[in-house]
MITORTOR-427890 format. One record per residue (C-alpha): residue in one letter; x, y, z. Coordinates in pm, whole numbers, plus 32768, in hexadecimal, padded with zeros to 4 digits. Example, Ala and Ser with C-alpha at 12.3 -4.5 7.8 and 13.67 -1.06 7.14 Angstrom:
BEGIN
a84CE7E3E830C;s85577F9682CA;
This chain:
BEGIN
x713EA63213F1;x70E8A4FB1402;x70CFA49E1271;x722FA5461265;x72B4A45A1346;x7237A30B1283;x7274A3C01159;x7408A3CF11EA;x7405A2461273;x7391A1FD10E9;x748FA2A21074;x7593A20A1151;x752DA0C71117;x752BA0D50FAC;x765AA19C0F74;x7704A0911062;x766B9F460FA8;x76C3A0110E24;x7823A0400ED2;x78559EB70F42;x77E49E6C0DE2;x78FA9F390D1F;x7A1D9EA20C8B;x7B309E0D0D86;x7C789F070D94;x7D979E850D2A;x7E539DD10E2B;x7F629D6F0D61;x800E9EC60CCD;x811E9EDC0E2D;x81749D630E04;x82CA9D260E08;x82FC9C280CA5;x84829C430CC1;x84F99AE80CB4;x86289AF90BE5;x87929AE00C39;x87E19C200B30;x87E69D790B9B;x87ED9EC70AD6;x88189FD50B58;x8883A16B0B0F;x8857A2E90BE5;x8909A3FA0C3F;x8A38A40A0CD2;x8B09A5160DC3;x8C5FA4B30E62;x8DB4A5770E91;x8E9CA5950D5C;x8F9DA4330D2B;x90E2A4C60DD7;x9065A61A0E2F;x902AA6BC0F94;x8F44A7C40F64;x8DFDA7CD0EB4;x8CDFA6EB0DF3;x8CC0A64D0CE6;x8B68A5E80C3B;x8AB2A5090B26;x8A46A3DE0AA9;x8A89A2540B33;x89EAA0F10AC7;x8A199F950B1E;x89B99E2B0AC3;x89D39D100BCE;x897C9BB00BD5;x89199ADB0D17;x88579AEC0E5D;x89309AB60F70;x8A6D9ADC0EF1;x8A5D9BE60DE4;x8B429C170CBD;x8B469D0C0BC1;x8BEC9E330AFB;x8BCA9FD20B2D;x8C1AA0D90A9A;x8BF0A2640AD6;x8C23A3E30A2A;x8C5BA5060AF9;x8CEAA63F0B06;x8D6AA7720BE8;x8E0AA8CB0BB0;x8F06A9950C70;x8F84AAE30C2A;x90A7ABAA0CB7;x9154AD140C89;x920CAC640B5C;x914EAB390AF5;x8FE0AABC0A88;x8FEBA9400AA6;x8ECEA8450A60;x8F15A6D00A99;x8E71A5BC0A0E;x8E3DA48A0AC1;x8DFAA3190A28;x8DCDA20D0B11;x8DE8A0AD0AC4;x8DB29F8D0BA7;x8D979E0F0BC9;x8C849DFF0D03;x8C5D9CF20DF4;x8B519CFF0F12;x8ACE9C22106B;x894C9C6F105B;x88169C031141;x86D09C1C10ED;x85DA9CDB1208;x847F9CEC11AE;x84239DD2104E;x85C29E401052;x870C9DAC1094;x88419E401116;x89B49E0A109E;x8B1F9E40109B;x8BCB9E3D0F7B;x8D0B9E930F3A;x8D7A9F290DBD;x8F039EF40D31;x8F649FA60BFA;x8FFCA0DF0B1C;x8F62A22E0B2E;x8FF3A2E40A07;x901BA4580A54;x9023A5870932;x9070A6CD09AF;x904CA80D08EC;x90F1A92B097F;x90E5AA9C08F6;x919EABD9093A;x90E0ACD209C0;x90C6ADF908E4;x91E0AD5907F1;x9126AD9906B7;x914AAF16070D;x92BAAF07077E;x92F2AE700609;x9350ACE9069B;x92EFABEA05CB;x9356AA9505C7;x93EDA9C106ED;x9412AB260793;x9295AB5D0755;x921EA9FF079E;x92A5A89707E8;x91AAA73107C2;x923CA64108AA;x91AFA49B08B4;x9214A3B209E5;x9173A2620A49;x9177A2400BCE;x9132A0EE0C83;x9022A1120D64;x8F26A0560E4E;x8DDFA0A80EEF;x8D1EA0240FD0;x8BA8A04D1012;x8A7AA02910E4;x894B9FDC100F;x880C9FEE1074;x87019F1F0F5D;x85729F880F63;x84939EBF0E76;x837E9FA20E0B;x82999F390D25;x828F9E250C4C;x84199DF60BE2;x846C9F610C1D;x85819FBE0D70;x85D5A0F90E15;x873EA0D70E48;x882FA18E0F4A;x898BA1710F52;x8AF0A2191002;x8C31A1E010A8;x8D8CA20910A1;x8E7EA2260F8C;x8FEBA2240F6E;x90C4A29A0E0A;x921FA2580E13;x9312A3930D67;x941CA3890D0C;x9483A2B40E30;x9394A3510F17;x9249A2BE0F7A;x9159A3EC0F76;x9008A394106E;x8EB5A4100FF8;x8D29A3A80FBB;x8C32A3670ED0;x8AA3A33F0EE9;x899EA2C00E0B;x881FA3070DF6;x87AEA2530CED;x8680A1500C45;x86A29FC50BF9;x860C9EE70B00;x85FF9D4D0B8E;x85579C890ADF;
């Protein structure tokens, strides 16, 4: 019993001094290196349909922005949503395009923001007649292509985390409005996406 248990405090001691002497980890790899004023940055996107009242739309949406505390930049985003009826199959494009301005403040690895985005989203909507290619229809009657370009605004809370390195886990959502035909139409969008700043 008694060799075991200096054979164990060797092995301790060893194991402990070949440990200290091992190569240093890394302390570097979670440092934030993101001095820059440019930002890039793309994810997914989910929202409500421009200037409808009933479903969601989904896709794609990326941004570049210049600055620190006041941020400038440009966005743009593809999404889509489908609705069907008794009569109708409709699917409904939606392009966003926006000239982005933002108040940010810096908090420790992240920053939050407000920024608020002016611009066109261009809406194509495809609607089908149920069953019309059996009832003979073809055409207008069968299907009609429609193109408008709505003025819109957004605006959005943005939360910024730095990562690793240059790479940021972005977050951001808020209220929209689309005005119709002389209507404004209320809705939302929300981002989850990655960043790139240099």
């Amino acid at each position: 019993m008694r060799r075991l248990s200096i054979a164990l405090l060797l092995s301790l001691a060893l194991g402990g001094r070949a440990r200290a002497e091992g190569p240093a980890a890394p302390d570097d790899v979670w440092r934030v290196r993101s001095v820059g004023r440019l930002a890039v940055d793309a994810g997914v996107l989910v929202g409500r349909p421009a200037a409808w009242d009933t479903g969601m739309t989904t896709g794609v949406g990326a941004g570049l922005s210049v600055g620190q505390r006041l941020v400038w930049g440009v966005r743009a985003s593809w999404s889509t949503a489908t609705e069907s009826s008794l009569a109708w199959a409709v699917a409904r494009q939606d392009l966003r395009l926006r000239a982005a301005a933002a108040v940010q403040h810096a908090a420790g690895r992240g920053a939050f923001a407000l920024r608020l985005e002016v611009g066109p989203t261009l809406v194509r909507e495809d609607r089908v007649r149920n069953q019309g290619k059996r009832a003979g229809l073809s055409g207008s009657d069968l299907e009609t292509i429609t193109w408008a370009a709505l003025p819109a605004a957004d605006l959005q809370a943005v939360i910024t985390v730095h990562v690793a390195g240059p790479w940021l886990l972005i977050v951001s959502g808020g209220p929209s409005l689309t005005v119709s035909g002389g209507t404004a139409h209320g809705g939302w969008t929300a981002q989850l996406g990655t960043g790139w700043q240099p």
